[in-house]
N, C-alpha and C positions, 0 to 999 in steps of 0.2 A: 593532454600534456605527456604521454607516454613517449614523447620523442625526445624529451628534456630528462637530466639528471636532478638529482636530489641539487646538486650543488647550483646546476642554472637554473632551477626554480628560487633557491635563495638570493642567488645574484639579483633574480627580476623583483624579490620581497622588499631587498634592501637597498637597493638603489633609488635615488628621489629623479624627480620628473627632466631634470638639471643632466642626470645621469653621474653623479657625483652621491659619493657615502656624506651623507650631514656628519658634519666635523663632529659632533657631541658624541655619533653613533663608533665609540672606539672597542664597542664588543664585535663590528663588523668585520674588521681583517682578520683578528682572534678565529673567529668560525668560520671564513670564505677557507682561511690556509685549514683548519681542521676538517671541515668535509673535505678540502681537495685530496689529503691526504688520506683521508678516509676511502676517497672514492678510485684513488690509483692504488692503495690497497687490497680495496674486492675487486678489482679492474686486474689486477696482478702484473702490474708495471711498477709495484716495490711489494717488497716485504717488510714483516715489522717478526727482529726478531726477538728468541729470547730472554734477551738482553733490553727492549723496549727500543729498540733501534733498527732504523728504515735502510733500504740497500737495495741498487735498482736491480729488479727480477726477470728483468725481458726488453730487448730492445724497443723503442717507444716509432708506432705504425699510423699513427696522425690519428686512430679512431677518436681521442678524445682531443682535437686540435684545444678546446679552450684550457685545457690542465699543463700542456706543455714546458711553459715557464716555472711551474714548480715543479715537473720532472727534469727539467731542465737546472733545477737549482741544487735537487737530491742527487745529479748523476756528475757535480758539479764538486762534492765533498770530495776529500781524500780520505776519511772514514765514513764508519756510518756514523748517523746523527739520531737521537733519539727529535720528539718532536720540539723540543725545547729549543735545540741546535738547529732545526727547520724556520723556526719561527725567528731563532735571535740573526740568520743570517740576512732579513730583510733590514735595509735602511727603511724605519717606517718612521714616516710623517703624519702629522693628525691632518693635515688636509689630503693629503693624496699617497696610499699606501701602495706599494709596488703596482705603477702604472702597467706595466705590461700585463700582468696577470690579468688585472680589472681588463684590459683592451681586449686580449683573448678570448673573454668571457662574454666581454661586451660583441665582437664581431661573429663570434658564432652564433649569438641569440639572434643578433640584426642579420645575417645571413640566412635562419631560419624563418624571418618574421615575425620575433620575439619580441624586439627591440628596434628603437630607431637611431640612426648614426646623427651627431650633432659636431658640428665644425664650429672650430671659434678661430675666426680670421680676424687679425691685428696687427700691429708694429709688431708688438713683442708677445706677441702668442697665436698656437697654430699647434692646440688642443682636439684633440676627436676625440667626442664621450660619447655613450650610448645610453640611450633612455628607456626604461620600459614601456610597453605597450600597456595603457590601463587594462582592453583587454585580458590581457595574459596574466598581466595580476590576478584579474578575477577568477578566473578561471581556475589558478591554483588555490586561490582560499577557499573559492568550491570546492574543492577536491578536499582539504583537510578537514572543510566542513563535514564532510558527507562521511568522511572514514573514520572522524575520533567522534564528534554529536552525535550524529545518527546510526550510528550503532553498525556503520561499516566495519567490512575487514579491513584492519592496516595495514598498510605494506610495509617494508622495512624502507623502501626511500620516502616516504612519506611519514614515516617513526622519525630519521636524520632530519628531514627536514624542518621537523616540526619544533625537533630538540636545539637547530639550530636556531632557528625563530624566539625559542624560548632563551637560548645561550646569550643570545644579544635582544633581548629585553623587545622584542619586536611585533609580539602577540599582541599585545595591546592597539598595535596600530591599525589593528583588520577585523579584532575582534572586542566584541561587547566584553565588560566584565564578567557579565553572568559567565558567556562563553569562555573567556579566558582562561576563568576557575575549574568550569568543567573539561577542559583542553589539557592545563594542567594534571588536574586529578589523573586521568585516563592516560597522561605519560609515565606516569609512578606507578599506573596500574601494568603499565608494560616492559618496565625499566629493566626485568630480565630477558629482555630480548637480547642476541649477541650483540647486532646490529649497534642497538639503543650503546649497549656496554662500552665496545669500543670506540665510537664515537664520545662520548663520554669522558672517557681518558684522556681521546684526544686534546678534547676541548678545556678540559681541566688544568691538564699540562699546558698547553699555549697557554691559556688564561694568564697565568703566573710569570711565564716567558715572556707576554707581550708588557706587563707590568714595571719587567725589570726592565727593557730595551726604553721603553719610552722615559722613567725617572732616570737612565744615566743619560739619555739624548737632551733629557730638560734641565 
Protein backbone atom coordinates (compact mmCIF):
# COMPACT_ATOMS: atom_id res chain seq x y z
CA UNK A 1 0.00 0.00 0.00
CA UNK A 2 2.89 2.32 -0.25
CA UNK A 3 1.51 3.85 -3.46
CA UNK A 4 -1.68 4.95 -1.57
CA UNK A 5 -2.16 8.08 0.86
CA UNK A 6 -3.28 7.97 4.23
CA UNK A 7 -6.49 9.57 2.84
CA UNK A 8 -7.07 6.80 -0.24
CA UNK A 9 -6.61 4.13 2.24
CA UNK A 10 -9.62 5.80 4.21
CA UNK A 11 -11.70 6.35 1.26
CA UNK A 12 -11.14 2.36 0.48
CA UNK A 13 -12.03 1.69 4.74
CA UNK A 14 -15.09 3.71 4.43
CA UNK A 15 -16.74 3.25 1.50
CA UNK A 16 -19.40 0.10 1.42
CA UNK A 17 -19.37 -2.64 -1.46
CA UNK A 18 -22.41 -0.21 -3.22
CA UNK A 19 -19.42 2.36 -3.30
CA UNK A 20 -21.59 4.83 -1.62
CA UNK A 21 -20.90 6.32 2.40
CA UNK A 22 -23.88 4.34 4.43
CA UNK A 23 -26.12 7.35 5.12
CA UNK A 24 -25.88 6.60 9.08
CA UNK A 25 -21.87 6.97 8.46
CA UNK A 26 -21.94 11.17 8.79
CA UNK A 27 -18.47 11.13 10.65
CA UNK A 28 -17.38 10.13 7.07
CA UNK A 29 -17.27 13.48 5.11
CA UNK A 30 -16.24 15.18 8.54
CA UNK A 31 -12.67 13.15 8.07
CA UNK A 32 -12.45 12.56 4.11
CA UNK A 33 -12.30 16.79 4.04
CA UNK A 34 -9.96 16.66 7.35
CA UNK A 35 -7.28 14.40 6.02
CA UNK A 36 -7.69 15.98 2.65
CA UNK A 37 -6.73 19.05 4.14
CA UNK A 38 -4.30 17.48 6.10
CA UNK A 39 -2.64 15.84 3.36
CA UNK A 40 -2.39 19.18 0.82
CA UNK A 41 -0.97 20.53 3.95
CA UNK A 42 2.19 18.35 4.35
CA UNK A 43 1.89 18.17 0.39
CA UNK A 44 2.32 22.03 0.55
CA UNK A 45 -0.36 23.07 -1.90
CA UNK A 46 -1.76 25.23 1.15
CA UNK A 47 -0.72 26.53 4.17
CA UNK A 48 -2.34 26.84 7.49
CA UNK A 49 -1.46 29.99 9.00
CA UNK A 50 -1.03 31.65 12.08
CA UNK A 51 -4.24 32.68 12.35
CA UNK A 52 -5.51 28.74 11.92
CA UNK A 53 -6.34 29.61 8.22
CA UNK A 54 -5.63 27.82 4.89
CA UNK A 55 -4.20 29.85 1.73
CA UNK A 56 -3.10 28.15 -1.49
CA UNK A 57 0.93 27.64 -1.39
CA UNK A 58 1.97 26.65 -4.79
CA UNK A 59 0.36 26.16 -7.95
CA UNK A 60 -1.64 22.68 -8.07
CA UNK A 61 0.67 19.89 -10.65
CA UNK A 62 -1.95 17.02 -10.84
CA UNK A 63 0.41 14.87 -8.46
CA UNK A 64 -2.31 14.43 -6.26
CA UNK A 65 -5.31 14.34 -9.07
CA UNK A 66 -7.83 12.85 -6.26
CA UNK A 67 -7.49 15.96 -3.78
CA UNK A 68 -8.05 18.56 -6.67
CA UNK A 69 -11.75 19.47 -5.98
CA UNK A 70 -10.75 20.56 -2.56
CA UNK A 71 -7.90 22.49 -3.75
CA UNK A 72 -10.05 23.58 -6.10
CA UNK A 73 -12.54 24.85 -3.51
CA UNK A 74 -9.60 26.55 -1.12
CA UNK A 75 -8.15 28.42 -4.30
CA UNK A 76 -11.78 29.23 -4.76
CA UNK A 77 -12.21 31.74 -1.42
CA UNK A 78 -11.60 35.43 -1.69
CA UNK A 79 -9.89 35.02 1.83
CA UNK A 80 -8.50 32.55 3.56
CA UNK A 81 -10.69 30.16 5.46
CA UNK A 82 -9.95 28.50 8.54
CA UNK A 83 -11.06 24.71 8.44
CA UNK A 84 -14.64 25.53 9.51
CA UNK A 85 -15.10 27.81 6.31
CA UNK A 86 -13.70 24.75 4.36
CA UNK A 87 -16.03 22.49 5.49
CA UNK A 88 -19.16 24.99 5.79
CA UNK A 89 -18.64 25.75 2.10
CA UNK A 90 -19.75 22.14 1.01
CA UNK A 91 -23.64 21.81 0.26
CA UNK A 92 -23.64 18.55 2.21
CA UNK A 93 -26.36 15.87 1.92
CA UNK A 94 -26.60 12.80 4.16
CA UNK A 95 -26.98 10.72 1.27
CA UNK A 96 -24.26 11.96 -1.06
CA UNK A 97 -21.67 14.57 0.12
CA UNK A 98 -19.70 16.45 -2.46
CA UNK A 99 -19.98 14.01 -5.43
CA UNK A 100 -17.01 15.11 -7.19
CA UNK A 101 -14.51 14.89 -4.43
CA UNK A 102 -15.74 11.08 -3.63
CA UNK A 103 -15.45 10.65 -7.85
CA UNK A 104 -11.80 11.80 -7.71
CA UNK A 105 -10.97 9.54 -5.08
CA UNK A 106 -12.94 7.03 -6.32
CA UNK A 107 -11.14 7.05 -10.09
CA UNK A 108 -7.75 7.36 -8.89
CA UNK A 109 -8.04 4.25 -6.60
CA UNK A 110 -10.01 2.24 -9.81
CA UNK A 111 -7.17 3.70 -12.07
CA UNK A 112 -4.71 2.18 -9.73
CA UNK A 113 -6.53 -1.10 -9.13
CA UNK A 114 -7.85 -0.19 -5.94
CA UNK A 115 -11.29 0.07 -6.76
CA UNK A 116 -13.89 -0.98 -9.25
CA UNK A 117 -15.94 1.73 -11.33
CA UNK A 118 -19.88 0.77 -11.02
CA UNK A 119 -22.36 2.51 -13.51
CA UNK A 120 -25.92 2.80 -12.86
CA UNK A 121 -27.91 3.19 -16.08
CA UNK A 122 -31.72 4.35 -16.02
CA UNK A 123 -34.37 6.87 -17.12
CA UNK A 124 -33.40 9.05 -14.51
CA UNK A 125 -30.00 8.20 -13.39
CA UNK A 126 -26.54 7.79 -14.83
CA UNK A 127 -24.50 7.56 -11.54
CA UNK A 128 -20.56 6.11 -11.54
CA UNK A 129 -19.57 5.04 -8.07
CA UNK A 130 -16.46 3.15 -7.12
CA UNK A 131 -16.24 0.20 -4.95
CA UNK A 132 -13.45 -1.13 -3.01
CA UNK A 133 -11.64 -4.03 -3.79
CA UNK A 134 -12.10 -6.50 -0.62
CA UNK A 135 -8.63 -7.18 -1.47
CA UNK A 136 -7.25 -3.84 -0.77
CA UNK A 137 -9.30 -3.53 2.18
CA UNK A 138 -7.44 -6.18 3.64
CA UNK A 139 -4.36 -5.46 3.03
CA UNK A 140 -4.53 -2.17 4.79
CA UNK A 141 -6.10 -3.48 7.99
CA UNK A 142 -2.98 -5.70 7.75
CA UNK A 143 -0.87 -3.04 7.75
CA UNK A 144 -2.56 -1.24 11.04
CA UNK A 145 -2.61 -4.53 12.35
CA UNK A 146 1.07 -5.19 12.29
CA UNK A 147 2.16 -1.41 13.13
CA UNK A 148 -0.12 -0.58 16.32
CA UNK A 149 -0.79 -4.80 17.82
CA UNK A 150 2.49 -6.14 16.94
CA UNK A 151 4.53 -3.90 18.29
CA UNK A 152 5.52 -2.25 14.80
CA UNK A 153 6.98 1.13 14.07
CA UNK A 154 4.19 3.58 13.20
CA UNK A 155 4.26 5.72 10.47
CA UNK A 156 2.66 9.04 10.59
CA UNK A 157 0.08 8.09 7.62
CA UNK A 158 -0.74 5.26 9.13
CA UNK A 159 -1.10 7.33 12.96
CA UNK A 160 -3.85 9.76 10.41
CA UNK A 161 -5.27 7.06 9.12
CA UNK A 162 -5.87 5.23 11.93
CA UNK A 163 -7.16 8.49 13.90
CA UNK A 164 -9.37 8.83 11.14
CA UNK A 165 -10.88 5.36 11.34
CA UNK A 166 -11.25 6.10 14.95
CA UNK A 167 -12.77 9.97 14.12
CA UNK A 168 -15.61 8.24 12.33
CA UNK A 169 -16.38 5.43 14.63
CA UNK A 170 -14.92 2.81 12.10
CA UNK A 171 -12.53 0.58 13.98
CA UNK A 172 -14.95 -1.52 15.18
CA UNK A 173 -15.83 -2.48 11.76
CA UNK A 174 -12.37 -4.56 10.95
CA UNK A 175 -11.40 -5.03 14.24
CA UNK A 176 -12.24 -7.32 17.34
CA UNK A 177 -13.11 -5.43 20.58
CA UNK A 178 -10.15 -6.88 22.25
CA UNK A 179 -8.34 -5.14 19.25
CA UNK A 180 -10.25 -2.04 19.18
CA UNK A 181 -9.14 -1.24 22.80
CA UNK A 182 -5.71 -1.95 22.34
CA UNK A 183 -5.74 0.14 18.95
CA UNK A 184 -7.19 2.78 20.81
CA UNK A 185 -4.96 2.68 23.86
CA UNK A 186 -1.64 2.91 21.64
CA UNK A 187 -3.28 6.03 19.78
CA UNK A 188 -3.15 8.02 23.17
CA UNK A 189 0.12 6.47 23.55
CA UNK A 190 1.18 8.48 20.51
CA UNK A 191 -1.03 11.55 20.50
CA UNK A 192 2.23 13.64 20.75
CA UNK A 193 2.98 13.01 17.48
CA UNK A 194 2.90 16.35 15.23
CA UNK A 195 1.21 14.34 12.63
CA UNK A 196 -1.37 12.89 15.18
CA UNK A 197 -1.83 16.77 16.61
CA UNK A 198 -2.69 18.51 13.56
CA UNK A 199 -4.80 16.29 12.15
CA UNK A 200 -6.67 16.31 15.41
CA UNK A 201 -7.47 19.92 15.21
CA UNK A 202 -8.43 19.34 12.00
CA UNK A 203 -10.91 16.87 12.77
CA UNK A 204 -12.16 18.71 15.87
CA UNK A 205 -12.87 21.70 14.11
CA UNK A 206 -14.92 20.20 11.14
CA UNK A 207 -16.46 17.99 13.56
CA UNK A 208 -18.42 21.14 14.96
CA UNK A 209 -18.62 22.83 11.37
CA UNK A 210 -20.25 19.82 9.79
CA UNK A 211 -22.82 19.77 12.96
CA UNK A 212 -23.88 23.37 12.33
CA UNK A 213 -24.18 22.94 8.35
CA UNK A 214 -26.40 19.87 8.60
CA UNK A 215 -29.03 21.34 11.71
CA UNK A 216 -29.43 24.70 9.50
CA UNK A 217 -29.96 22.48 6.14
CA UNK A 218 -32.50 20.34 8.31
Amino acid sequence: MDTLSFTQEYYLCAINDKGNIPALDMEVPVCLLAGGMMELTRQGYVSYDEKKRFVIAKPWDDALPYLKPLYDKVASFKKPQKIEGVVGAYEVSLQEPFPELLAAFGASLTAAGYADQLNDQGLLKNKTRYAPKPEAVTRIIEKIRAEFLEDGVISDDTLCLAALLDGSHLIRRYFSKFEADALKKRLKEVRGSEAYALLKKFLYSSSGAMAAVIVAAG
